[in-house]
Biopython code that builds the backbone (N, CA, C, O; Angstrom):
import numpy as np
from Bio.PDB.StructureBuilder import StructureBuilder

atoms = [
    (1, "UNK", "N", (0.842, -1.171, 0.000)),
    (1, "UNK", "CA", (0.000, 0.000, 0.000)),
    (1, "UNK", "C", (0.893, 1.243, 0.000)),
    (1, "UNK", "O", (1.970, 1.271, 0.597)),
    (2, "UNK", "N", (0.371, 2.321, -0.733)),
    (2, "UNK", "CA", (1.127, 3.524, -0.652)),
    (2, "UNK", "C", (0.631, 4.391, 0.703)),
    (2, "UNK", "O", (-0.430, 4.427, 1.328)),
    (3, "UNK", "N", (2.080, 5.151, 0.862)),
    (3, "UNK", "CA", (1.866, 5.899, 1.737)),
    (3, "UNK", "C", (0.739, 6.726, 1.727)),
    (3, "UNK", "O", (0.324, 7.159, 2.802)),
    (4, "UNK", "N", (0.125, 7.038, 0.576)),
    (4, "UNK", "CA", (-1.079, 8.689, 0.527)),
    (4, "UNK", "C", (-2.037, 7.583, 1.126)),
    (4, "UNK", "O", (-2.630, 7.904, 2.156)),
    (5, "UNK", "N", (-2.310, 6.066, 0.508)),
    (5, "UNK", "CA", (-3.205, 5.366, 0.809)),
    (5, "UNK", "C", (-3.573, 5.199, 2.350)),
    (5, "UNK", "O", (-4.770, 5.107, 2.619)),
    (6, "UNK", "N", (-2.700, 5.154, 3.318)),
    (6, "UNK", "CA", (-2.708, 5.138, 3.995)),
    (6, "UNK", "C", (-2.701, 6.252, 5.116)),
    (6, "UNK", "O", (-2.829, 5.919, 6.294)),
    (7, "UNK", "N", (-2.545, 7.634, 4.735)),
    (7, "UNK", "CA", (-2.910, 8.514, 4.843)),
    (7, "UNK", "C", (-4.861, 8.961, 4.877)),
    (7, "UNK", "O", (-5.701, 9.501, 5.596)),
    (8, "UNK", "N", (-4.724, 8.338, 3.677)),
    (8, "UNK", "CA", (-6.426, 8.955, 3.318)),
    (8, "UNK", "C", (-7.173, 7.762, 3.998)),
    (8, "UNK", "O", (-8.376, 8.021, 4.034)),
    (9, "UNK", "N", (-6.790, 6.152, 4.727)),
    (9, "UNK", "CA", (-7.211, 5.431, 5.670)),
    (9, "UNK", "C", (-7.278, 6.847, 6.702)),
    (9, "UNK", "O", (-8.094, 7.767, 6.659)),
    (10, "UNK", "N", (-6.580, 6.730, 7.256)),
    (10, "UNK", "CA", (-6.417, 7.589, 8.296)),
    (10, "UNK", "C", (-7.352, 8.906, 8.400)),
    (10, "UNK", "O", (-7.932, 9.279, 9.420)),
    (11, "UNK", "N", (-7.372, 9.415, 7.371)),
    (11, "UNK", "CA", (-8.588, 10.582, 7.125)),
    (11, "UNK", "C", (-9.608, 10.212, 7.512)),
    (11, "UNK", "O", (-10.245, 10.684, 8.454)),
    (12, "UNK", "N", (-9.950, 9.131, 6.691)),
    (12, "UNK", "CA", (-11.262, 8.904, 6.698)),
    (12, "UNK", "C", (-11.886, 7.961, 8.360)),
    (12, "UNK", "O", (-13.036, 7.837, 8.782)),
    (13, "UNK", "N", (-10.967, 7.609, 8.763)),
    (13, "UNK", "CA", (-11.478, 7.209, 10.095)),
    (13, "UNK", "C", (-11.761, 8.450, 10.840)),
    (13, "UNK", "O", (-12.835, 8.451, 11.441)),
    (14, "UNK", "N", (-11.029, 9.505, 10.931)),
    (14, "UNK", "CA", (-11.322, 11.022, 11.368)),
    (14, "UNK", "C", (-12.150, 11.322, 11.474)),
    (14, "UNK", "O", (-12.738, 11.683, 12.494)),
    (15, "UNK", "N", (-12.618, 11.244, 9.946)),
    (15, "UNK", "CA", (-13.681, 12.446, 9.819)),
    (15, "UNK", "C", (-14.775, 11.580, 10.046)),
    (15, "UNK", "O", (-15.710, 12.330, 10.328)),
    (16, "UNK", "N", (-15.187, 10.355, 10.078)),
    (16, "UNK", "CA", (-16.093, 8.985, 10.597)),
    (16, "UNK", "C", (-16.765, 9.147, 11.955)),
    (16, "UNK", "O", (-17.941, 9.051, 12.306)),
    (17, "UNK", "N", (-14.992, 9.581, 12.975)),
    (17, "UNK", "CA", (-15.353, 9.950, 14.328)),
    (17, "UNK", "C", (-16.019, 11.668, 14.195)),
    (17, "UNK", "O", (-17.167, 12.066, 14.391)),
    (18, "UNK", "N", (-15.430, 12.024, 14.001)),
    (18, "UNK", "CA", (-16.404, 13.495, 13.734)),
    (18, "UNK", "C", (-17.687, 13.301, 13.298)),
    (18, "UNK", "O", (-18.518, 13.669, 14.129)),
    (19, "UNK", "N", (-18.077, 12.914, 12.423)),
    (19, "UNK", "CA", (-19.316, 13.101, 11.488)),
    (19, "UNK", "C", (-20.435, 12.283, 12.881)),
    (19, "UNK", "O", (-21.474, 12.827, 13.255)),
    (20, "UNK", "N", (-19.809, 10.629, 13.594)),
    (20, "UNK", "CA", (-20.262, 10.459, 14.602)),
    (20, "UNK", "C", (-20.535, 11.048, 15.790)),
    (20, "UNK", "O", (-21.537, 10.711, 16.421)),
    (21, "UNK", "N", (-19.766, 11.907, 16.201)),
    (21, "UNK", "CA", (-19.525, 12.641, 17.146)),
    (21, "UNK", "C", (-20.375, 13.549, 17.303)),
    (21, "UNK", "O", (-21.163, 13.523, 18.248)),
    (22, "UNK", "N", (-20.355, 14.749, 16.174)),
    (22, "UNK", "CA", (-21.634, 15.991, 15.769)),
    (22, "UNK", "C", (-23.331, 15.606, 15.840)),
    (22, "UNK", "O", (-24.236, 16.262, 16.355)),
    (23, "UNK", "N", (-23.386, 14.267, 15.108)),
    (23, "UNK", "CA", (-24.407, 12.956, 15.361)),
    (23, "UNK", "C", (-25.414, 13.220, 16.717)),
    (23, "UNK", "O", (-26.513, 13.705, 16.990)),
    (24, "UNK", "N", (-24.335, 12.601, 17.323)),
    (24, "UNK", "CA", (-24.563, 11.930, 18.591)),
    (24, "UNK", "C", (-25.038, 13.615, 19.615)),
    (24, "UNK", "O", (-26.105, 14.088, 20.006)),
    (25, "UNK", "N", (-23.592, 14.046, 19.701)),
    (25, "UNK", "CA", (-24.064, 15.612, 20.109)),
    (25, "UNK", "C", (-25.867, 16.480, 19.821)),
    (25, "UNK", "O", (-26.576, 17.114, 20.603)),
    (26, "UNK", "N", (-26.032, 16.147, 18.531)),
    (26, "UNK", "CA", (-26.977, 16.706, 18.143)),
    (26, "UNK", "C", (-28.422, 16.176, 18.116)),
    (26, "UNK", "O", (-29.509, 16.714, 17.902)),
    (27, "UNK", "N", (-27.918, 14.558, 18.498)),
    (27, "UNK", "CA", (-29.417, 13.831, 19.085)),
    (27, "UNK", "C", (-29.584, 14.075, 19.675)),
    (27, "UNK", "O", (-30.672, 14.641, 19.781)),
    (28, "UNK", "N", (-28.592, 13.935, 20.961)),
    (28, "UNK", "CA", (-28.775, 13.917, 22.402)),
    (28, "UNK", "C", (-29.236, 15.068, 23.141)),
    (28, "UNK", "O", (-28.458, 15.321, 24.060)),
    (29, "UNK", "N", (-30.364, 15.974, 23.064)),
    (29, "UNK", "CA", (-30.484, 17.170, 23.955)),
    (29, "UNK", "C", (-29.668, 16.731, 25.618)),
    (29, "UNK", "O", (-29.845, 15.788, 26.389)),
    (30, "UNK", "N", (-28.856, 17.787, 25.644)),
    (30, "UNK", "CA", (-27.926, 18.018, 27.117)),
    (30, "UNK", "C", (-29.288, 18.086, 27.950)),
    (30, "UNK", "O", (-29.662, 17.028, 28.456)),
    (31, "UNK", "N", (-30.008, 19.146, 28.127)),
    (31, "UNK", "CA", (-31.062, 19.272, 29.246)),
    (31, "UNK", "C", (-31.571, 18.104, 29.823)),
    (31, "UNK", "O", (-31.546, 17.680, 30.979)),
    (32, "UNK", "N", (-32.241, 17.483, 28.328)),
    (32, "UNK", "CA", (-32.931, 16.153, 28.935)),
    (32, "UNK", "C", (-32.150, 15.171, 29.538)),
    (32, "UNK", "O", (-32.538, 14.659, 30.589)),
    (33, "UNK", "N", (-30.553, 14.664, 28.746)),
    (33, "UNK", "CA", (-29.569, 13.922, 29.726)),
    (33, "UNK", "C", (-29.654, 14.406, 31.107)),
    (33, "UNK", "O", (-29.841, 13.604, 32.021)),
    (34, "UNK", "N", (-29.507, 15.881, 31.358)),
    (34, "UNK", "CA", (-29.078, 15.842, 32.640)),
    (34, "UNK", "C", (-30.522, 15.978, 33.807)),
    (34, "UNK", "O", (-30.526, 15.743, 35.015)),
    (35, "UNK", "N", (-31.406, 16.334, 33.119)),
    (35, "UNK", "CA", (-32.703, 15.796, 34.042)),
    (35, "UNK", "C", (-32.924, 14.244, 33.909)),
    (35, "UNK", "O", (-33.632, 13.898, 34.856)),
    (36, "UNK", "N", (-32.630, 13.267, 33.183)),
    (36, "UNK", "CA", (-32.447, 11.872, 33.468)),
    (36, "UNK", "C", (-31.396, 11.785, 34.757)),
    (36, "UNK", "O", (-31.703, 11.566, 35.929)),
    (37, "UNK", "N", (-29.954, 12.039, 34.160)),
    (37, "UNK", "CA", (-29.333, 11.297, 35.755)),
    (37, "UNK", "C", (-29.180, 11.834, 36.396)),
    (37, "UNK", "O", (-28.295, 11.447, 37.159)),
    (38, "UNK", "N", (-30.034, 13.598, 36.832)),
    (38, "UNK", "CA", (-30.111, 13.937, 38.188)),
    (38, "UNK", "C", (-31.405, 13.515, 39.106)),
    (38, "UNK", "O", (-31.542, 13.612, 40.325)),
    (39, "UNK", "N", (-32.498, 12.906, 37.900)),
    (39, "UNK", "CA", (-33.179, 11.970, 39.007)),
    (39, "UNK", "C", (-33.152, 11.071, 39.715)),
    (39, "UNK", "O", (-33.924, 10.698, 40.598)),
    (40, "UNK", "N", (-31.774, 10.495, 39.143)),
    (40, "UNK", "CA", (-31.344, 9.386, 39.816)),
    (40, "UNK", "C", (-30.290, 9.607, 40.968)),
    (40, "UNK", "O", (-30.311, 8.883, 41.963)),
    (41, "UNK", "N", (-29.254, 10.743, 40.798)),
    (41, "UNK", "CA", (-28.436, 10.813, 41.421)),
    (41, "UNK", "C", (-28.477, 12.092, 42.128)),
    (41, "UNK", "O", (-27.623, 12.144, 43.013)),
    (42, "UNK", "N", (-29.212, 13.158, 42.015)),
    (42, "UNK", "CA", (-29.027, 13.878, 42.612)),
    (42, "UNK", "C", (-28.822, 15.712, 42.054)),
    (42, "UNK", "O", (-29.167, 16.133, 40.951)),
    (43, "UNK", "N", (-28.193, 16.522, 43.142)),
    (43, "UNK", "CA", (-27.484, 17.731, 41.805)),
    (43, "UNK", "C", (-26.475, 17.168, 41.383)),
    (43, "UNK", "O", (-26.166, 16.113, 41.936)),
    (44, "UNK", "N", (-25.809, 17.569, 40.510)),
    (44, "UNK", "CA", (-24.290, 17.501, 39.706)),
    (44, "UNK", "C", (-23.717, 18.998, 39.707)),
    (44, "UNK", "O", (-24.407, 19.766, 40.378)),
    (45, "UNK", "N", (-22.783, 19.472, 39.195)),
    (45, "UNK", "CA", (-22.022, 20.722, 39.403)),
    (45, "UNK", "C", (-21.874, 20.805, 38.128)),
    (45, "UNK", "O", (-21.479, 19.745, 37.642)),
    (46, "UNK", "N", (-22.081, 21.884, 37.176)),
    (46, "UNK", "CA", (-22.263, 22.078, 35.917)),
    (46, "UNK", "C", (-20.474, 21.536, 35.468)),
    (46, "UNK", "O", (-20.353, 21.196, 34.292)),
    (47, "UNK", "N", (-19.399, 21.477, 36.198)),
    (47, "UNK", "CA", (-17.715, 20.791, 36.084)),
    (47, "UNK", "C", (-18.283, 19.709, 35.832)),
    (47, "UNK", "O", (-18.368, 19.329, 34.664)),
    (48, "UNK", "N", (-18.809, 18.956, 36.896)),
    (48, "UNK", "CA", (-18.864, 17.561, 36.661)),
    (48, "UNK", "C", (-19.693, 17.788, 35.513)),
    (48, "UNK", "O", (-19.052, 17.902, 34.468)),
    (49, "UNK", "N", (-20.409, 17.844, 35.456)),
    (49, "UNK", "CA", (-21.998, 17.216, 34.654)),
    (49, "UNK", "C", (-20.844, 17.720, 32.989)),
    (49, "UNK", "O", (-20.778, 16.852, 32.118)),
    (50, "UNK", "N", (-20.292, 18.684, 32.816)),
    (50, "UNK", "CA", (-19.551, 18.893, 31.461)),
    (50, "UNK", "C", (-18.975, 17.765, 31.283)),
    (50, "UNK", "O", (-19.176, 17.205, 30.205)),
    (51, "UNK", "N", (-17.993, 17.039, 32.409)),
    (51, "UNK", "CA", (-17.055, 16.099, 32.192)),
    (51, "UNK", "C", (-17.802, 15.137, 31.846)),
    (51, "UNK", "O", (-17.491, 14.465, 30.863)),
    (52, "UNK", "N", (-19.031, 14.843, 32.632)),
    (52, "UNK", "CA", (-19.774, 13.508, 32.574)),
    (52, "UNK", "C", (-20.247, 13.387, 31.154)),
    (52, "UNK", "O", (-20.021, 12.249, 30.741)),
    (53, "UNK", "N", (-20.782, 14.101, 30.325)),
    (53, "UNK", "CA", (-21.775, 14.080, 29.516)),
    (53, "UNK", "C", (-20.745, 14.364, 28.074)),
    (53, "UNK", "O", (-20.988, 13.825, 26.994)),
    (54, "UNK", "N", (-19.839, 15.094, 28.252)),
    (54, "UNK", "CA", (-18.738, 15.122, 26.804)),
    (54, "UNK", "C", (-18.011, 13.443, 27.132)),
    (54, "UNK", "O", (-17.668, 12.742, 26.180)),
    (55, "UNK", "N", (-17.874, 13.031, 28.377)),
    (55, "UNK", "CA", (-16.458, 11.482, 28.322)),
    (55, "UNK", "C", (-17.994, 10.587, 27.681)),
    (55, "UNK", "O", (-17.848, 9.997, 26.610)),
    (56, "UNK", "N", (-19.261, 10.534, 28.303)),
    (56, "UNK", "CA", (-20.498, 9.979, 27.506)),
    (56, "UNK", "C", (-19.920, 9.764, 25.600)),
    (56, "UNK", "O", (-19.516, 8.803, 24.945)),
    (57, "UNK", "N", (-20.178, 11.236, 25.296)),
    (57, "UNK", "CA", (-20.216, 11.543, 23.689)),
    (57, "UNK", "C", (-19.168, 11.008, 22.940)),
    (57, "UNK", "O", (-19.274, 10.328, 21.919)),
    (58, "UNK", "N", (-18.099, 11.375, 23.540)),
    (58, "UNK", "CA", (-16.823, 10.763, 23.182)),
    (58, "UNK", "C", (-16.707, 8.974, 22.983)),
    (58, "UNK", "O", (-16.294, 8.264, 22.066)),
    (59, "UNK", "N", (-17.211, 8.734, 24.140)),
    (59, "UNK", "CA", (-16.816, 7.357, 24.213)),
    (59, "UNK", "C", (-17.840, 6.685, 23.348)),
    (59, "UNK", "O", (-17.674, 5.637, 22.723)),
    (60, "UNK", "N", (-18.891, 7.403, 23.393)),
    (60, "UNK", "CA", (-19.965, 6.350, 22.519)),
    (60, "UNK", "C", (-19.546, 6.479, 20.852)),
    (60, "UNK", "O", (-19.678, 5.546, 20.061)),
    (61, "UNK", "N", (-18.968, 7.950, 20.463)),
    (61, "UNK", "CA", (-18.608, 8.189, 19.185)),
    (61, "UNK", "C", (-17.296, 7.141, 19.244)),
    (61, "UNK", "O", (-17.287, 6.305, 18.341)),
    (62, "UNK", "N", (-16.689, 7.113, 19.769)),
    (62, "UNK", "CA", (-15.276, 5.989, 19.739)),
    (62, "UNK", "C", (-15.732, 4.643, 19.377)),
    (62, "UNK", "O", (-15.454, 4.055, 18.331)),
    (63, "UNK", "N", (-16.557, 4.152, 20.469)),
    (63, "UNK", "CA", (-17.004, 2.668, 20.248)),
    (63, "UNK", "C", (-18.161, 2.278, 19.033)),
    (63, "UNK", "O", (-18.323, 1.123, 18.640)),
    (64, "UNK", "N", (-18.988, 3.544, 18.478)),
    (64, "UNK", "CA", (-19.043, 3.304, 16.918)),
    (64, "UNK", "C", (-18.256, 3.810, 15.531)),
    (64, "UNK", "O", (-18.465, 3.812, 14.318)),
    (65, "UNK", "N", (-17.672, 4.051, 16.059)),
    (65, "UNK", "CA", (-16.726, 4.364, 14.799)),
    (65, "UNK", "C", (-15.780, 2.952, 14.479)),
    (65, "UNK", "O", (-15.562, 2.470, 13.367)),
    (66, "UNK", "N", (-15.277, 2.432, 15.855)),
    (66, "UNK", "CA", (-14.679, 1.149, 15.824)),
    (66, "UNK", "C", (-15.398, 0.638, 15.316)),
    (66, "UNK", "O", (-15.000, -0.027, 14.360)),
    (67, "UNK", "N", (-16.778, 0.631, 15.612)),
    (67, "UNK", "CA", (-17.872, -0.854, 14.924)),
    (67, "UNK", "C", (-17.803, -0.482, 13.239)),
    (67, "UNK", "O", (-17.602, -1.254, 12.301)),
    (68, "UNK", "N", (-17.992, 0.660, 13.230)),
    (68, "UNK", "CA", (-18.414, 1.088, 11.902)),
    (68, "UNK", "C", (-16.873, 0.635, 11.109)),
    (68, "UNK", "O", (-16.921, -0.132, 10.147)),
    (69, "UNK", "N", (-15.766, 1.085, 11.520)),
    (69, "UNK", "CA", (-14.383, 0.663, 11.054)),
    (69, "UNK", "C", (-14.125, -0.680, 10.873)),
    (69, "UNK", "O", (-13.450, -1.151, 9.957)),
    (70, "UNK", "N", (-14.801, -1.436, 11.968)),
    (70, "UNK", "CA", (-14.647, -3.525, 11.791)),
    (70, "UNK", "C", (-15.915, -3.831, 10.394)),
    (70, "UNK", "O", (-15.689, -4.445, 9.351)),
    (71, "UNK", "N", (-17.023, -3.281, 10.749)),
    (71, "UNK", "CA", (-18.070, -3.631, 10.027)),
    (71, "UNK", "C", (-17.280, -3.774, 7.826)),
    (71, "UNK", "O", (-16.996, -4.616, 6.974)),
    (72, "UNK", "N", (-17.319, -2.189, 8.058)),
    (72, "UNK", "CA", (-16.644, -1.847, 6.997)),
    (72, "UNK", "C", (-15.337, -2.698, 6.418)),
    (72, "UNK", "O", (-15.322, -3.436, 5.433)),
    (73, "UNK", "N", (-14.609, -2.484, 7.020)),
    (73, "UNK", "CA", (-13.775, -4.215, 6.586)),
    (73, "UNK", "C", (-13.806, -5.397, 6.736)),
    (73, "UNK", "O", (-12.986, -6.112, 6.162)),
    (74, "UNK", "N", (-14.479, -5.751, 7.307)),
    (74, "UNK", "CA", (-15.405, -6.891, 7.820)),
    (74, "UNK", "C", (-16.665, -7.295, 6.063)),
    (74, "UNK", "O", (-17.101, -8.417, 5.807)),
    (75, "UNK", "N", (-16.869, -6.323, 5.405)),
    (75, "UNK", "CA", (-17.469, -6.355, 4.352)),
    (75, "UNK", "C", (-16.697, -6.453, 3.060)),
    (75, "UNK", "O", (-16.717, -7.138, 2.037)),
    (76, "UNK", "N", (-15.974, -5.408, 3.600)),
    (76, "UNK", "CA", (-14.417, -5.883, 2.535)),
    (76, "UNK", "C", (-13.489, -6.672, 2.283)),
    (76, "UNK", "O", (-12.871, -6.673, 1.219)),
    (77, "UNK", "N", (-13.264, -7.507, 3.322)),
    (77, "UNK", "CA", (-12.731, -8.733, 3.492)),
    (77, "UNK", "C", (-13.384, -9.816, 2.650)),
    (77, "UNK", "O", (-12.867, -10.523, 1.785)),
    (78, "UNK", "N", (-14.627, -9.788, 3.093)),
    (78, "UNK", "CA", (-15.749, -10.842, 2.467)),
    (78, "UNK", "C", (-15.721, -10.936, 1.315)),
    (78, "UNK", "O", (-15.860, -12.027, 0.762)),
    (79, "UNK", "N", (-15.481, -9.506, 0.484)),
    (79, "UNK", "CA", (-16.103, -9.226, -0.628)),
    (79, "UNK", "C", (-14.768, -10.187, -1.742)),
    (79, "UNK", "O", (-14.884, -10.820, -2.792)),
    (80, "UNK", "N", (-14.103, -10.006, -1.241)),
    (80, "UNK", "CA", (-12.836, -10.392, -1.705)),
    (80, "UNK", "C", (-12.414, -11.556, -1.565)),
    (80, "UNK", "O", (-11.297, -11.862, -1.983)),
]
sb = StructureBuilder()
sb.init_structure("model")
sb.init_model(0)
sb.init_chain("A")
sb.init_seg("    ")
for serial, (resi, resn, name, xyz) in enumerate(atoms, 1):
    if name == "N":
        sb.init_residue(resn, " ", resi, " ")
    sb.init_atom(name, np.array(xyz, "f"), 0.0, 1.0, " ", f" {name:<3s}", serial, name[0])
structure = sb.get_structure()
């Protein structure tokens, strides 16, 4: 494989997590998250509740982008 090739791999997982990321951000109304788990838990401190609710977004955009990254070669593999 050439180097650009592997470059533009690399892009495109990027912009995968981004495009997921903005996604997810933009389903998720913040308000309503945080009236869900302050019924459960209590107040939160707008520090925490930032940390809590971006490591949320992050991590869920991470663990589909991986899926979406296995899936995707996982199809390509096959195909071949």
């Amino acid at each position: 494989m050439k180097p650009s090739q592997y470059v533009l791999i690399w892009i495109a997982g990027s912009v995968s997590f981004v495009v997921i990321l903005v996604t997810i951000f933009a389903l998720i109304p913040e308000n309503v998250a945080y009236s869900l788990l302050t019924e459960k838990t209590g107040f939160i401190t707008e520090a925490s509740w930032a940390n809590i609710f971006m490591t949320f977004i992050h991590l869920t955009s991470f663990l589909l982008n991986i899926s979406l990254i296995w899936f995707i070669a996982f199809l390509l593999k096959k195909r071949t």
